[in-house]
C-alpha positions as CSV (number, residue, x, y, z in Angstrom):
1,X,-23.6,-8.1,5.1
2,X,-27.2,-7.5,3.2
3,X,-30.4,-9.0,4.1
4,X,-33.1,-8.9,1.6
5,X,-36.0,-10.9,1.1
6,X,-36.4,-13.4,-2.3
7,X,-39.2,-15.5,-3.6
8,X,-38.4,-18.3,-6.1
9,X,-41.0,-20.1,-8.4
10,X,-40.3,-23.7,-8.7
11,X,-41.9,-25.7,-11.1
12,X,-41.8,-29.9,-11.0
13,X,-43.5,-32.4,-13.4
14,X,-44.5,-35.8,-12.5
15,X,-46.6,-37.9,-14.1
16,X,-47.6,-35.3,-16.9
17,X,-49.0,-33.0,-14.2
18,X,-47.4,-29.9,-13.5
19,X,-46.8,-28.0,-9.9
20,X,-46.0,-24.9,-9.1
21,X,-45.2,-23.2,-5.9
22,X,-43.1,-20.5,-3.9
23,X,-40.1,-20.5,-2.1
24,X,-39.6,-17.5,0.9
25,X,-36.1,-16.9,1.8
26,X,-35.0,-13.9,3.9
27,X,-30.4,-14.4,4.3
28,X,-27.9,-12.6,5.6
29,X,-24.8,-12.6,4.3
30,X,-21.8,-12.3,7.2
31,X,-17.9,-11.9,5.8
32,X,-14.6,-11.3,7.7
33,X,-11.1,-11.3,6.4
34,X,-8.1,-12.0,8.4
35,X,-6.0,-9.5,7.9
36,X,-2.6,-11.3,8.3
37,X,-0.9,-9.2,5.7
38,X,-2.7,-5.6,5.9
39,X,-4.2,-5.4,3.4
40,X,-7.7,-4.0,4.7
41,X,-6.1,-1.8,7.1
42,X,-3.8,-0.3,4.4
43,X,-7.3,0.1,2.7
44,X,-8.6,1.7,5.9
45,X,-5.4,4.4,6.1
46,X,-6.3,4.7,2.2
47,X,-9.6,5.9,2.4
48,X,-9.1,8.1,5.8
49,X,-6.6,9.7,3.8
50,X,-8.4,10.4,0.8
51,X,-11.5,11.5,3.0
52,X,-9.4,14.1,4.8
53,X,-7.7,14.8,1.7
54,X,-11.1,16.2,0.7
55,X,-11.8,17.8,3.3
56,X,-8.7,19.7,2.6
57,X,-9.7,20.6,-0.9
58,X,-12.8,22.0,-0.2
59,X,-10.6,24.0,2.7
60,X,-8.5,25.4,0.0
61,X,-11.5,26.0,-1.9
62,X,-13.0,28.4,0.6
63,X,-9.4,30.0,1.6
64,X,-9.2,31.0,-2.1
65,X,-12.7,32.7,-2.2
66,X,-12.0,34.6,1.1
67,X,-8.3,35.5,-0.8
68,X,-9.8,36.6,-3.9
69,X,-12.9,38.5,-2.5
70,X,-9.9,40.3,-0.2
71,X,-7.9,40.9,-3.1
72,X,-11.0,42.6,-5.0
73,X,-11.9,44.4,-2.5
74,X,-8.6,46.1,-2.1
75,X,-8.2,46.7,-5.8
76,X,-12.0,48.5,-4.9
77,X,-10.8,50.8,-2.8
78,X,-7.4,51.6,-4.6
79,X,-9.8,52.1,-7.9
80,X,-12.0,54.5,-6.1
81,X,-8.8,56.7,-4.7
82,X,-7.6,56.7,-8.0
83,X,-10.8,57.6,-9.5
84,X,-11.3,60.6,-6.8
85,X,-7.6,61.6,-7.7
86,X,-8.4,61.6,-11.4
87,X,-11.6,63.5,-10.8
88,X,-10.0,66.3,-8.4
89,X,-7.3,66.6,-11.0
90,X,-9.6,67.1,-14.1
91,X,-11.5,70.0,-12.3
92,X,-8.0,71.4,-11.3
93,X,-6.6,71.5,-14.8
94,X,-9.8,72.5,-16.4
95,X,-9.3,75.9,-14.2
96,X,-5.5,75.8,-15.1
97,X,-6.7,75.7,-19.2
98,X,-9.3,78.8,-18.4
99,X,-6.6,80.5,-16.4
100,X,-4.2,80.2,-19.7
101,X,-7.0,81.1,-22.0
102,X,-7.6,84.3,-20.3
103,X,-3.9,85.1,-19.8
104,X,-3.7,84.6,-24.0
105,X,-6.5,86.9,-24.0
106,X,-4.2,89.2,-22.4
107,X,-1.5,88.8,-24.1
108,X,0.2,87.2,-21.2
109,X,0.5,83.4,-22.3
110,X,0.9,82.3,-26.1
111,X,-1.0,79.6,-28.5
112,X,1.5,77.3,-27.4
113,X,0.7,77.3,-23.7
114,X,-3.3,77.1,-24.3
115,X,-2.3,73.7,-26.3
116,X,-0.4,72.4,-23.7
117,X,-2.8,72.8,-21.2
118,X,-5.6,71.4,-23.6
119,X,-3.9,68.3,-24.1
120,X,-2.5,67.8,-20.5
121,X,-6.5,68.2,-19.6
122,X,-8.0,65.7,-22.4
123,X,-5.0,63.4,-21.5
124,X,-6.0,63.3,-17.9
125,X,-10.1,63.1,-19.3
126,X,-8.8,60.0,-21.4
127,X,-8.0,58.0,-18.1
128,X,-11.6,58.1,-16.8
129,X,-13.3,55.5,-18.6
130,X,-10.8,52.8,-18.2
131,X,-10.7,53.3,-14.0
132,X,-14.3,53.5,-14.2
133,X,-15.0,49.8,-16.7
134,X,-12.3,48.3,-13.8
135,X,-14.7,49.8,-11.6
136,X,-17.7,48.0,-13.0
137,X,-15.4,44.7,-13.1
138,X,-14.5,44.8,-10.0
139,X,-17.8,45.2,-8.0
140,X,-19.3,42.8,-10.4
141,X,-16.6,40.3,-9.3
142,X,-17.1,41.0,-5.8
143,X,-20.8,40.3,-6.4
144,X,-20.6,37.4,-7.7
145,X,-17.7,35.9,-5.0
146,X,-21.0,37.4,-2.6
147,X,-23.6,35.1,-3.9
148,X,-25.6,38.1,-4.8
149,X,-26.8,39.6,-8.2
150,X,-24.4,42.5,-9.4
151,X,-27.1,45.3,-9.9
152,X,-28.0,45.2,-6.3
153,X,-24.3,45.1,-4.9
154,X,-23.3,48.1,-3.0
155,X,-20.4,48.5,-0.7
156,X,-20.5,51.2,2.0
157,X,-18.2,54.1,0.3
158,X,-14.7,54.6,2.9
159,X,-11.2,54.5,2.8
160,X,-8.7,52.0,4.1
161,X,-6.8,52.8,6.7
162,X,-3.1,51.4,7.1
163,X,-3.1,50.6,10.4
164,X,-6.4,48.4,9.3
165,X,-4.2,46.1,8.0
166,X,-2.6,43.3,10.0
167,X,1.5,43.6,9.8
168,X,2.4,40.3,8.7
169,X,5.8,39.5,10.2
170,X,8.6,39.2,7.9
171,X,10.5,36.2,9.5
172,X,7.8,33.4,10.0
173,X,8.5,29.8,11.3
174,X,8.5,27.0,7.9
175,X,5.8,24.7,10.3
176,X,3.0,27.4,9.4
177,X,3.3,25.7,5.8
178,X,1.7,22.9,7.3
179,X,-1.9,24.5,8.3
180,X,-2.3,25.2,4.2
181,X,-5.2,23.4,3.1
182,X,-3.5,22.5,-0.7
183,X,-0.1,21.6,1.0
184,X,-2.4,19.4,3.7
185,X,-4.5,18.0,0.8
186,X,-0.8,16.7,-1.0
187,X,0.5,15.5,1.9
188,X,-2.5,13.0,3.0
189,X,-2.5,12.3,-0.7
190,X,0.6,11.1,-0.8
191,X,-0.3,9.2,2.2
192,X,-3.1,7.3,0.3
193,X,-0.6,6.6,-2.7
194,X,1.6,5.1,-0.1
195,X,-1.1,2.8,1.7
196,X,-1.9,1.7,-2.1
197,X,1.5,0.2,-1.9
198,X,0.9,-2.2,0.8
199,X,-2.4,-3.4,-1.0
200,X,-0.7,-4.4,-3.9
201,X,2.1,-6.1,-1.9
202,X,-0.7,-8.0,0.0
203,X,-2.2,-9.5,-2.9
204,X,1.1,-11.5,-3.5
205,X,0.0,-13.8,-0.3
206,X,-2.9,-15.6,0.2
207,X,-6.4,-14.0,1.4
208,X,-8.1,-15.9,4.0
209,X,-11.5,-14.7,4.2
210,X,-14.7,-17.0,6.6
211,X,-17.9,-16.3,5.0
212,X,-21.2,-17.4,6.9
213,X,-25.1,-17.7,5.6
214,X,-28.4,-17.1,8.1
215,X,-31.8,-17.0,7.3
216,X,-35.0,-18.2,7.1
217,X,-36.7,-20.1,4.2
218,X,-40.2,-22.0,3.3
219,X,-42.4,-22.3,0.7
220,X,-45.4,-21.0,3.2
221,X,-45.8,-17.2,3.9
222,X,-47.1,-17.9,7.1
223,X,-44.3,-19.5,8.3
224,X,-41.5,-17.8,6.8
225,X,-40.3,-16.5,9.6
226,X,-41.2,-19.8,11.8
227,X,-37.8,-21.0,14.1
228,X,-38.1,-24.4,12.1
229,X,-37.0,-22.4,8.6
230,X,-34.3,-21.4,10.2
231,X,-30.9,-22.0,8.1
232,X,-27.2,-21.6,8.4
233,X,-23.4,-22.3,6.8
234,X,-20.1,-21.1,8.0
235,X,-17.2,-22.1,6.0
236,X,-13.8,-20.9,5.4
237,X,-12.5,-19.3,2.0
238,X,-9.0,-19.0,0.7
239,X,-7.8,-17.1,-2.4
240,X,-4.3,-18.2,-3.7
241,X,-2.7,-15.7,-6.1
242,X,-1.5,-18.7,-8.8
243,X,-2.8,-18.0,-11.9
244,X,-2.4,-14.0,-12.0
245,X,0.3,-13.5,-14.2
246,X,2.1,-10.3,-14.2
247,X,-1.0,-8.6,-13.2
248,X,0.1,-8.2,-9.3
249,X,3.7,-7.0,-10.6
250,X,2.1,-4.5,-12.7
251,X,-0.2,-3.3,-10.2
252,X,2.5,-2.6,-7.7
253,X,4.5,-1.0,-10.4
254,X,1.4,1.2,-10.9
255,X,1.1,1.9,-7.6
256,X,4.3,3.2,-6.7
257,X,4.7,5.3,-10.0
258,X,1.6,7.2,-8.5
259,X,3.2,7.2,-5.4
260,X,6.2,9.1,-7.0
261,X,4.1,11.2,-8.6
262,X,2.2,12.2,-5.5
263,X,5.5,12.9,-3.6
264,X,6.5,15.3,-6.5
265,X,3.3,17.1,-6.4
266,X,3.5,17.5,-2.4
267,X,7.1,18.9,-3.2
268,X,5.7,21.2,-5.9
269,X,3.2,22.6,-3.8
């Protein structure tokens, strides 16, 4: 229904002179369909589908920003335990090579052994600034899943523990599939797709729709709104389906093709 107000200029000419005035009107529109085949309440399941289906989406959306800001987080912590290890092992093997120097000093170790231990030291060095760019990568990914600017990041330095970590069972009932925001999201989807079906089956029959008019009207401001400009129509409407062509045939066609489609991209997820 709408209500809105509408002025009208009317012009009439009789006798060579001309007159213009206003005309007020203030309707409201009223329509109801019988629904004798569905249709608007497969267009009612449509849309609650679709709305949830939405819903779902932006579910899934936040599950996979809590999933990657876990993942990053973990790869933190592994990076920094690898980093420490590195570190530790560079100071141990820098001893190790001034332990060998002296002992060729000595006599005790050979050229040979000093080489090794210089290359098994600037081998180890080499591995620093990769760890420490993933590092860098990392925290500025975590930043940004944060909402905050990278410079200013920190995370409190610590280790993770295993018995931190929930035990995930390894046998888990197939129904737990269902509370998946994507696989929710696919399933009302194909829910829609479905309803869509019965729409375009309904538009084979006829639509019987009653349409009604209220309102006021006169050509005087000051009694627009008077109980004598009152006006009203109710009449009944019906749409016969005669001269479409193939067009409902195609539309159903349509229709269930994307119903197909939505029913292989539930199985797929």
């Amino acid at each position: 229904s709408t209500l809105f107000p509408d002025t009208t200029l009317f012009r009439s000419t009789a006798a060579d002179v001309s007159h213009t005035y206003n005309s007020f009107t203030a309707p409201l529109y009223l329509g109801w369909e019988l629904d004798l085949w569905g249709r608007v309440r497969r267009l009612s399941e449509g849309a609650h589908a679709r709305f949830f289906a939405a819903a779902d989406d932006l579910e899934a959306a936040r599950l996979g920003v809590a999933a990657e800001v876990a993942n990053d987080y973990f790869l933190l912590r592994a990076l920094e335990t690898e980093h420490s290890v590195i570190t530790n092992t560079i100071v141990a093997y820098r001893r190790s090579l001034t332990l060998t120097q002296n002992r060729r000093r000595g006599g005790v170790a050979s050229d040979l052994d000093v080489a090794q231990a210089e290359t098994q030291l600037q081998s180890t060095e080499a591995q620093l600034p990769a760890i420490r760019l993933n590092l860098v990568q990392t925290r500025t990914a975590l930043a940004e899943l944060c909402g905050q600017p990278a410079m200013n990041f920190t995370i409190a330095a610590g280790v993770v523990q295993s018995n931190q970590i929930p035990v995930v069972p390894s046998i888990l009932p197939a129904e737990l599939l269902e509370h998946r925001p994507d696989i929710a999201s696919a399933e009302r989807r194909m829910a829609a797709a479905n309803a869509d079906i019965g729409v375009a089956k309904a538009a084979f029959f006829p639509a019987v729709k009653i349409n009604g008019l209220a309102g006021f009207q006169s050509v005087d401001a000051g009694s627009w709104f008077d109980w004598p400009s009152r006006f009203w129509a109710v009449g009944p409407n019906i749409e016969l389906p005669l001269f479409t062509g193939g067009l409902n045939r195609a539309k159903l066609a349509m229709t269930r093709a994307a119903y197909d489609e939505n029913v292989a991209s539930y199985r797929q997820t």
